[in-house]
N, C-alpha and C positions, 0 to 999 in steps of 0.2 A: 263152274261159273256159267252160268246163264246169258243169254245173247241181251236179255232185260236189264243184267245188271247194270247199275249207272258207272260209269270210271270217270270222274271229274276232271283229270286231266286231257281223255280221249276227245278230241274235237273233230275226228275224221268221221267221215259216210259211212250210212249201216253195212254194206259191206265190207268195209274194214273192221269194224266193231266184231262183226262176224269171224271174221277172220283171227281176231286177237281171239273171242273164245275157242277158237280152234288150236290154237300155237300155245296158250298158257299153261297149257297141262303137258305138251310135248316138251315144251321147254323145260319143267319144271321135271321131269322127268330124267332127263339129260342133265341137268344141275344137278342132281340126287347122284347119277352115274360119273356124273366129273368131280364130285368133290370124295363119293366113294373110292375112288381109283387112287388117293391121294394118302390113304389112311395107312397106318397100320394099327393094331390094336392100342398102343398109348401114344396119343399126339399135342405136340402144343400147337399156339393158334396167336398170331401178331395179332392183336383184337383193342379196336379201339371202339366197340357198341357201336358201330354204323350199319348200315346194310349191308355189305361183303363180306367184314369177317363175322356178323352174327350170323347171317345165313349156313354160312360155312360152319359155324359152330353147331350152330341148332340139326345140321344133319350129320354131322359129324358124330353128338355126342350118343346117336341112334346106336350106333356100331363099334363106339372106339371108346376109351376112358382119352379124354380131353379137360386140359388145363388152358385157360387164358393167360398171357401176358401182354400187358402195357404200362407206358410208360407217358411221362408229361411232367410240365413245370408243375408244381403248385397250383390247383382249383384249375388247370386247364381243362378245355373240354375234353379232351379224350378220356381223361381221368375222369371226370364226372359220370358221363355218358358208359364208361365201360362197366362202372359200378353198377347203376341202374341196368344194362342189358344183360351182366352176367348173372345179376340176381333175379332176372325174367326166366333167363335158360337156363335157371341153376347147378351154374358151372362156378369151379373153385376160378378167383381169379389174381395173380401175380403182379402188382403193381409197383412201379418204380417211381419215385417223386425226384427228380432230375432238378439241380442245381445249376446255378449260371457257368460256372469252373468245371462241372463235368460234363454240360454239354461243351463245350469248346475242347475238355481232353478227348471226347469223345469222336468228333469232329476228327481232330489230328490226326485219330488211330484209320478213323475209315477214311481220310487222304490218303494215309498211307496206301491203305490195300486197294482205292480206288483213287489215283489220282485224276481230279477234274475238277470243273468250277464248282464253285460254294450251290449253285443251285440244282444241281447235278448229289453232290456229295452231303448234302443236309437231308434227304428224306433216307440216306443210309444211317444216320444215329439215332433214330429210335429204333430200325432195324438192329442196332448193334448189340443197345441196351435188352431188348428183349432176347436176342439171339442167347444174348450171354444170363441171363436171367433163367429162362428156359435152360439149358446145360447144367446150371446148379442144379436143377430137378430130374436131373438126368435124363434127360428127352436127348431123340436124336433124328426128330424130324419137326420142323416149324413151317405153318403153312401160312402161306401170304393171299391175298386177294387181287395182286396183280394181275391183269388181263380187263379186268370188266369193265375198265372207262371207255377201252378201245372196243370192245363188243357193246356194250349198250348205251356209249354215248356220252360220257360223263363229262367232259369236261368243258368248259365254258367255251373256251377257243374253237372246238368245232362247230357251234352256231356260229361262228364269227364266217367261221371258214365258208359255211353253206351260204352265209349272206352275201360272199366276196364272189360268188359263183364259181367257187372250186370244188374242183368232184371230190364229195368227202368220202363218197363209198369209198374209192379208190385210194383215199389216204388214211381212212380206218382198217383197212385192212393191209398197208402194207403197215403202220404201226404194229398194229396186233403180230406181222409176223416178224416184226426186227426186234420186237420185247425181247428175244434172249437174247439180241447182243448187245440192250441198253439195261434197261433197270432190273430185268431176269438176272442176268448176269452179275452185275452188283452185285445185287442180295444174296447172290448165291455165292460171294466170292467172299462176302462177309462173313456167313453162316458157316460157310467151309473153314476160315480161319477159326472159329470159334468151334469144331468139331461137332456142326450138323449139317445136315439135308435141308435146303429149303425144298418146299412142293408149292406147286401153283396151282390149285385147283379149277381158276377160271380159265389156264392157260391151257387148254382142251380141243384138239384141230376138230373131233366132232362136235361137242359144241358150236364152235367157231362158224363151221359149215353150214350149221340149222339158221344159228343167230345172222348170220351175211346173208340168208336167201329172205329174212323180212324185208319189205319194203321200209328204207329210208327214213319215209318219213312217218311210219308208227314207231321207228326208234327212237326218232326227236320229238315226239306228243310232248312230253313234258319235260316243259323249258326249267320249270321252275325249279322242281327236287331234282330233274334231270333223272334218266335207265327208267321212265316208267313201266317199261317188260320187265324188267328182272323185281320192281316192287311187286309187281300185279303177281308172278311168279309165287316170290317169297309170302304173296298174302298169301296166296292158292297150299304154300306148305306149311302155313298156320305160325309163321314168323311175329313174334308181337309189335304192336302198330310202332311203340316208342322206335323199334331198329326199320322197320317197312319207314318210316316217314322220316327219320335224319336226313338234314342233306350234305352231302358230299363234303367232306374236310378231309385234302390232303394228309398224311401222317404228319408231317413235318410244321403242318398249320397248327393240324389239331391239338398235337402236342404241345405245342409253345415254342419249338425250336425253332423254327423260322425265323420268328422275332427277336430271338436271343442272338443269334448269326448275322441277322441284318444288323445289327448294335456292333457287332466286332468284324463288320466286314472287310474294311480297310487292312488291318490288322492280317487276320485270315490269309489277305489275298499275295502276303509280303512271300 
């Protein structure tokens, strides 16, 4: 990438400007080597066609025989979305169409292995269903895109944060490093009962390292799609625009479960 080229969401000083074509390629470099480390020759992939799991997918499929699974109500977006991205990377993709009755059994089971509040324990069942989905294909490692809200920024709350004038560097990084003993751990306690390996490919202490020494506020340029590093990245690895320009939907959103849980929350919480 050139110091010329325009990035729409970039609104900082030609010296910053500069600076991102300098880190785009080191970056993207370090994603190739963190999502490598993660593989082994046949891998599935939690994959809802957003930016994290396609990235992951698309260098994945360089090196390894990779299957997608997802999962979602009826016409949700992830279902939509996963279709059209898998058929960009042409990748086989594994789809579960999820019912109101089995996301609520689904629910139960990941209470069980994880007891905690409904909103804590709902982004565990689509982890489940795929977990378990992938197994029938004999897979025995499933790779998740956890890590990269807390490196590049994703989540709406921390603008909130930056505006309250709390030091966010300071809270993006100690999130990033409690991930294993919150939703790493989950998923990994899920996957374990269901007889596989999760892998985190964004959960990478060098990565981590490179991504923490950018200044701030090139990781918050873009409010809007939100991680405009790891897009500008993923363009630079030839990522197709549909997965580079999604924006951010929790699994739990994207899939429909959310909405199905809040309907039985009462209930749930007995």
């Amino acid at each position: 990438m050139s110091n010329g080229q325009k990035r729409s969401w970039l609104k900082a000083d030609s010296s910053l400007l500069k600076a991102v074509d300098t880190m785009i390629p080191e970056l993207s470099k370090l994603l190739i080597s963190s999502i490598e480390k993660t593989l082994e020759d046949r891998v599935a992939i939690a994959f809802s066609g957003g930016l994290d799991s396609s990235l992951i997918a698309h260098i994945a499929k360089r090196s390894a025989d990779v299957e997608l699974f997802c999962c979602g109500t009826e016409k949700s977006e992830d279902i939509i979305y996963a279709e059209k991205a898998a058929g960009l990377l042409g990748l086989s993709l594994y789809k579960s169409t999820l019912s109101e009755q089995e996301i609520l059994e689904l629910y139960k089971k990941c209470h069980t292995i994880v007891p905690n509040d409904l909103l804590k324990v709902e982004l565990l069942v689509p982890v489940y269903k795929v977990a378990e989905e992938a197994k029938k294909r004999d897979h025995s490692v499933l790779l998740f895109g956890s890590g990269s809200e807390e490196l590049f920024v994703g989540y709406e709350r921390y603008y909130r944060y930056k505006e309250e004038g709390k030091d966010l560097d300071a809270i993006l990084q100690e999130e990033f490093k409690t991930l294993v003993n919150r939703e790493i751990a989950w998923v990994k306690k899920v996957c374990y009962k269901l007889g596989l390996e999760a892998r985190f490919p964004f959960y990478n202490q060098q990565l981590a390292d490179f991504v923490f020494k950018i200044p701030l506020e090139l990781r918050m340029e873009e409010k809007e799609l939100k991680k405009g590093l790891l897009r500008e990245a993923a363009k630079l690895l030839s990522l197709p625009d549909l997965m580079v320009q999604r924006k951010k939907r929790a699994m739990q959103y994207g899939s429909g479960v959310h909405k199905i849980l809040l309907k039985h929350a009462k209930d749930l919480s007995k």
